[in-house]
DRENMI-670336 format. One record per atom (N, C-alpha, C): residue in three letters; x, y, z. Coordinates in steps of 0.02 Angstrom, whole numbers, plus 50000, padded with zeros to 5 digits. Layout:
N
ALAXYZ
...
//
This chain:
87
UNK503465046551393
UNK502815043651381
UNK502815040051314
UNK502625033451300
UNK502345031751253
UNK501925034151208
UNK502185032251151
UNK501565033751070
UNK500925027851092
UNK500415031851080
UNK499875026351099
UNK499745022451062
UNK499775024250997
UNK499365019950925
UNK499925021650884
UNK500335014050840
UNK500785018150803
UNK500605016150737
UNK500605019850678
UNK500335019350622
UNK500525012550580
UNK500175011650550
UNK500225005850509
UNK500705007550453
UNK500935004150425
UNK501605001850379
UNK501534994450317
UNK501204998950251
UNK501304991950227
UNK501784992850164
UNK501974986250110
UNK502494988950069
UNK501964985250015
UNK501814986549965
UNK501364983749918
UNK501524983549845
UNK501494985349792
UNK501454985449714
UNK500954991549677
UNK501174996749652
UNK500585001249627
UNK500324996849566
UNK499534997849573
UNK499174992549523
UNK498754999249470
UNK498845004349496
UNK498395010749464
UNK498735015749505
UNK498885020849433
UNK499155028649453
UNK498845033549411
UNK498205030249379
UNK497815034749341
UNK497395039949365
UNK497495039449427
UNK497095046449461
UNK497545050649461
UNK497445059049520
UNK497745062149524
UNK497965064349607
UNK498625062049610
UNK498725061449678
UNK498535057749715
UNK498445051349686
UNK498035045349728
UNK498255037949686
UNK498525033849703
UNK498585027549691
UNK498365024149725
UNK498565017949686
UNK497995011649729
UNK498675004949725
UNK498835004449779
UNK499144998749811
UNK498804992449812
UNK499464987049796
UNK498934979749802
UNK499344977249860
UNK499144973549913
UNK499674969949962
UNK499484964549982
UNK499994960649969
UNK499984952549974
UNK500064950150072
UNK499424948150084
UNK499554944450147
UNK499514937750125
UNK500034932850173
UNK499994926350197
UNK499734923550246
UNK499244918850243
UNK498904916450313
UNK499054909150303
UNK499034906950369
UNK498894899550381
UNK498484896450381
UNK498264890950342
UNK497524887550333
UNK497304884050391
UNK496734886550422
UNK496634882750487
UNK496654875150490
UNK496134872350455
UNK496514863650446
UNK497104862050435
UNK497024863450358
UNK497824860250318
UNK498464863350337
UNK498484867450356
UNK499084870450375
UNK499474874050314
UNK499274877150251
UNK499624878250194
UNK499524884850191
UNK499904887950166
UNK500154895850187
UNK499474897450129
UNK499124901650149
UNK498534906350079
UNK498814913050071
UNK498934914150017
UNK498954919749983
UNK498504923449965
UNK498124929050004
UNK497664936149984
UNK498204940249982
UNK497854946249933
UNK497894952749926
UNK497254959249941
UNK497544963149962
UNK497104967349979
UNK497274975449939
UNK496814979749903
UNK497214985749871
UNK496774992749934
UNK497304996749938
UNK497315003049970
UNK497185007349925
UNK497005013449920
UNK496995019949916
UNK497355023249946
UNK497755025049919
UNK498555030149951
UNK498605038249933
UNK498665041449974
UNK498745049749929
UNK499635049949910
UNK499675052949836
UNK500315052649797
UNK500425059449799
UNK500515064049842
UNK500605070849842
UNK500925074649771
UNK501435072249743
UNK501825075149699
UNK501815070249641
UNK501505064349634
UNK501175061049567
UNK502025056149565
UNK502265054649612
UNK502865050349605
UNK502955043649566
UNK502495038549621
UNK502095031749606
UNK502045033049533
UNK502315025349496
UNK502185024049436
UNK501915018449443
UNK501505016849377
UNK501395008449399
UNK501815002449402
UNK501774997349426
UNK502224995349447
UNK502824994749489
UNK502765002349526
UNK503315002249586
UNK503224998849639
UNK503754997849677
UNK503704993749753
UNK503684999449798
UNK503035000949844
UNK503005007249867
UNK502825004049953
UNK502955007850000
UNK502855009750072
UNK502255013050057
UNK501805012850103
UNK501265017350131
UNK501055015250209
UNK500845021250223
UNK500785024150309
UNK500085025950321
UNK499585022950369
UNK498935025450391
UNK499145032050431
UNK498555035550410
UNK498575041850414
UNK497605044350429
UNK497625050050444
UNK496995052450461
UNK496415051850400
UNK495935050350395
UNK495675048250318
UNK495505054250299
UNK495555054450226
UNK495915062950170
UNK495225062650132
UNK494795056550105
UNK494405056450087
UNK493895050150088
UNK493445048550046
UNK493065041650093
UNK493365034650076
UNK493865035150023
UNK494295030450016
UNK495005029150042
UNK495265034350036
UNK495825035550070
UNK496215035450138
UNK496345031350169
UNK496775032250214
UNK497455031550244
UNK497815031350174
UNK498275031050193
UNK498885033650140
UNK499545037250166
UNK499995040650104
UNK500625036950097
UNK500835040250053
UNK501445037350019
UNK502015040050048
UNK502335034650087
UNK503015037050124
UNK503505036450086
UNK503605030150054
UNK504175029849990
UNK504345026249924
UNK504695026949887
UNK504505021849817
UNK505025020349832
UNK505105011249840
UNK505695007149853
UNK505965004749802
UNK505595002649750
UNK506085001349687
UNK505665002249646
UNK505775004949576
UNK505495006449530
UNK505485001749473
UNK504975003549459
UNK504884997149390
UNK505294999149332
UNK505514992749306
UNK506074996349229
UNK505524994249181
UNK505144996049129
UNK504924994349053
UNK505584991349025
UNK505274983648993
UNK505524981448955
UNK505384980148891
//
């Protein structure tokens, strides 16, 4: 049998890890301009649960929709893909 609904998957930028157990993801969509045809660049930021306070700012992170945890939240942190270096 088939998965009916399969969870969402996005890869974004942590923009805030000043909470506790909760970051906030920014993620860049591209659309097509209905006239002109020129790619638009939005972003949109999530609320993510950080179970173990991983997420730093600036990491390249995965997050997964999930059952909503609180009235912002819906979605957690599957993985930190590359980490930011301070320079």
């Amino acid at each position: 049998m088939q998965e009916r609904n399969s969870h969402k998957t996005f890869t974004g930028v942590v923009v805030s890890a000043k909470m506790d157990k909760t970051i906030v993801v920014s993620v860049d969509t591209y659309r097509k301009h209905r006239l002109y045809g020129k790619r638009v660049k939005s972003s949109t930021k999530f609320h993510a649960h950080d179970e173990n306070n991983t997420a730093k700012l600036g990491d390249v992170v995965t997050i997964m929709e999930t059952r909503p945890l609180s009235k912002t939240k819906h979605f957690v942190l599957v993985k930190v893909e590359k980490v930011h270096e301070n320079i």
